[in-house]
N, C-alpha and C positions, 0 to 999 in steps of 0.2 A: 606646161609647155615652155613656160617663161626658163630664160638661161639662167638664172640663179639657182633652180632647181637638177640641173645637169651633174652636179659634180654628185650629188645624193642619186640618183640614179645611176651614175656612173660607178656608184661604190656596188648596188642590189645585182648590177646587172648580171654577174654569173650566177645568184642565187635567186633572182626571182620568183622561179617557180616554186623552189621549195615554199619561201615566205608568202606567196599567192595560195597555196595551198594548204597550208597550217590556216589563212585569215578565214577561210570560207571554210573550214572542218563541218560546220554545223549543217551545210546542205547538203551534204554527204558525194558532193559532185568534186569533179575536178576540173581544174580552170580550164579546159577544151570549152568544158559543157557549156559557159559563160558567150565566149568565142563562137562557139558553132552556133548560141543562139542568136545572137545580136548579127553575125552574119545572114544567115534563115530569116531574121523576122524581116530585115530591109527587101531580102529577094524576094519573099510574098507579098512583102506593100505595094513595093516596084512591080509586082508581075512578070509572068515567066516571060513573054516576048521582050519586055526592055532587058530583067536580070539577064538575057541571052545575048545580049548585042554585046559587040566588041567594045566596052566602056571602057573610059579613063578611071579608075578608081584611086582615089587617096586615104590611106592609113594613117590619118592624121593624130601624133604622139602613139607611135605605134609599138615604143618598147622595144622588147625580144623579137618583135614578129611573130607573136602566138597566133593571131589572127589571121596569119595569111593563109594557112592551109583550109581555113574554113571559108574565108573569101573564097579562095582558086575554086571548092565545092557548090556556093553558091553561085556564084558568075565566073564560070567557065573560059568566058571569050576575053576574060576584061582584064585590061594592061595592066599591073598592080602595082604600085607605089606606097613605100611609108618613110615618114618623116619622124624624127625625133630631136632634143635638143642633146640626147646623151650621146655621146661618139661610142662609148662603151657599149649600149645597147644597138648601137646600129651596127657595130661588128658582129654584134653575135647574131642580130637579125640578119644580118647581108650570109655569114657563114652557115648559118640554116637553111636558109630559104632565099638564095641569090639566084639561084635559076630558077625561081618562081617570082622575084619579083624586083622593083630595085627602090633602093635606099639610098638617102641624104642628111644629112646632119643639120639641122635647122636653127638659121642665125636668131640673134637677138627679136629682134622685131619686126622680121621680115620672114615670108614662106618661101625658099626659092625655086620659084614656078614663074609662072610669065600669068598675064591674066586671062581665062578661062580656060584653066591647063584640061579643067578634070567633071567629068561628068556626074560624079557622083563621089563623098567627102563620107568618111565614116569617122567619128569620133566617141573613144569608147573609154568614159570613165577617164576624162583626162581635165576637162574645167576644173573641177574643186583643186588641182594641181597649179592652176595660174593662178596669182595674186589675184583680189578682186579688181582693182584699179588695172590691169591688162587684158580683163577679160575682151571689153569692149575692142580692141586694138585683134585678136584673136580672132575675131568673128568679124570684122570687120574683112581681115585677111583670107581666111574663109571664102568669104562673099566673092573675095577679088580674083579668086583661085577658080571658083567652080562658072562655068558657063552657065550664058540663060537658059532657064526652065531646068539648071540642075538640080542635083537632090543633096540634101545636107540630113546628114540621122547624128545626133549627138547623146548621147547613152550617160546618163548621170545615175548617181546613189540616191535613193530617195530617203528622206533625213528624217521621214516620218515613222520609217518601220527603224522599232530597239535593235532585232539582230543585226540590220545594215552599218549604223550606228557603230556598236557594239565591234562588228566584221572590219571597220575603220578604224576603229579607238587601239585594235590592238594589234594592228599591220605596221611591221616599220615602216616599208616605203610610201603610208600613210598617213604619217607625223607631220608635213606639210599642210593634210587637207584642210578644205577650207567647203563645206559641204552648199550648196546652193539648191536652194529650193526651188520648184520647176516654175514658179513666177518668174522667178530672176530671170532664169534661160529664155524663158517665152520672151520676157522683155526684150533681153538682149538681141535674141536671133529677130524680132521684128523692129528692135530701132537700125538696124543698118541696113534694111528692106528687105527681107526676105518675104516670100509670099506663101501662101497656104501654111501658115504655119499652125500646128498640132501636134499635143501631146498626150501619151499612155502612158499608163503602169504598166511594166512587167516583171514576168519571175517572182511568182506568188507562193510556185511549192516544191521544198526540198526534195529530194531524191525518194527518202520514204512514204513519201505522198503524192507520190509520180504519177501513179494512174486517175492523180484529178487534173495535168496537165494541159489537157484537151480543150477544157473549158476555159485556160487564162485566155485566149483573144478574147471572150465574152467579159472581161472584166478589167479591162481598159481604165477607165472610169472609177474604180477603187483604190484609193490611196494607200493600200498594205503592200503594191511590191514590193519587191527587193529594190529595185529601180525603176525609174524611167526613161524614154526616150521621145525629143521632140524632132519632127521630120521639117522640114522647111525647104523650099524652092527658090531659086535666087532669080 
């Protein structure tokens, strides 16, 4: 999210997809599949009654706007917003998907929102993108953005599985990363107060092993995702 990283995103932004989808060859999915799940998992944590309410939701480092068509899917009623530092990507997002949602270009070191704009903050594989020295400064923004008792879901790579790794090592727009172990994140989302914080593994099986899908909620607690995600309340 950090502005140094804009003009590099600003170059990927009409190819994206392609280079999202050459990284991830090996799960046999296509980066919807990604999107639609990280959308999905937050609406069954959340519950059908809250996912139903009229939410502020924030797409925080939201890229292209891939995400937004599976947000709209999951919470239906909720105002949609995404932010990014790339002007590039936010044109292409605003030109996709502008009557589903709106978009702003995200300064230096500031989120431009007022504080407790947003009920609920999705961030999807976009940490390892900030310097470590800003992370803290991020989450802190974060915090300032989302109303009490909101919800914060932050979706990282988990460093521990080789193909992840590997799905990173050989992604241009991933020559930046900077991969953070889910200690880091736990720490960070609870030094600037967040509450109930907790984290899982997910996305344990490719596409050719789909009909063992059922059972990753049961396996949380195993460290071979693909990723993980910590949930936190501000």
């Amino acid at each position: 999210m950090s502005r140094p990283n804009a003009p590099e995103f600003d170059q990927y932004a009409r190819h994206y997809n392609d280079m999202h989808r050459a990284s991830i060859r090996a799960s046999g999915e296509e980066p919807s599949y990604f999107s639609r799940y990280k959308a999905r998992y937050m609406a069954a944590n959340l519950g059908r009654i809250k996912s139903g309410q009229p939410l502020d939701l924030l797409d925080f480092g939201c890229g292209v706007g891939n995400s937004i068509p599976h947000l709209r899917d999951a919470f239906p009623h909720a105002r949609l917003h995404g932010v990014d530092p790339s002007g590039e990507s936010i044109q292409v997002a605003a030109s996709a998907h502008g009557d589903t949602a709106s978009f702003q270009v995200g300064a230096d070191d500031k989120l431009p929102y007022g504080n407790g704009s947003f009920d609920l903050i999705q961030v999807a594989c976009v940490f390892h993108h900030i310097r470590p020295g800003e992370r803290d400064l991020w989450m802190r923004e974060l915090k300032r953005v989302l109303r009490p008792s909101g919800d914060l879901f932050v979706f990282e790579h988990n460093m521990l599985n080789p193909l992840t790794v590997r799905a990173v090592r050989e992604c241009p727009f991933d020559e930046d990363a900077i991969l953070l172990p889910k200690r880091e994140l736990l720490g960070l989302t609870r030094s600037v107060g967040f509450n109930a914080v907790s984290a899982r593994y997910i996305v344990f099986f490719p596409r050719a092993l789909g009909f063992m899908r059922p059972i990753e909620p049961l396996m949380g607690s195993i460290p071979l995702g693909a990723q993980y995600t910590v949930h936190a309340v501000a």
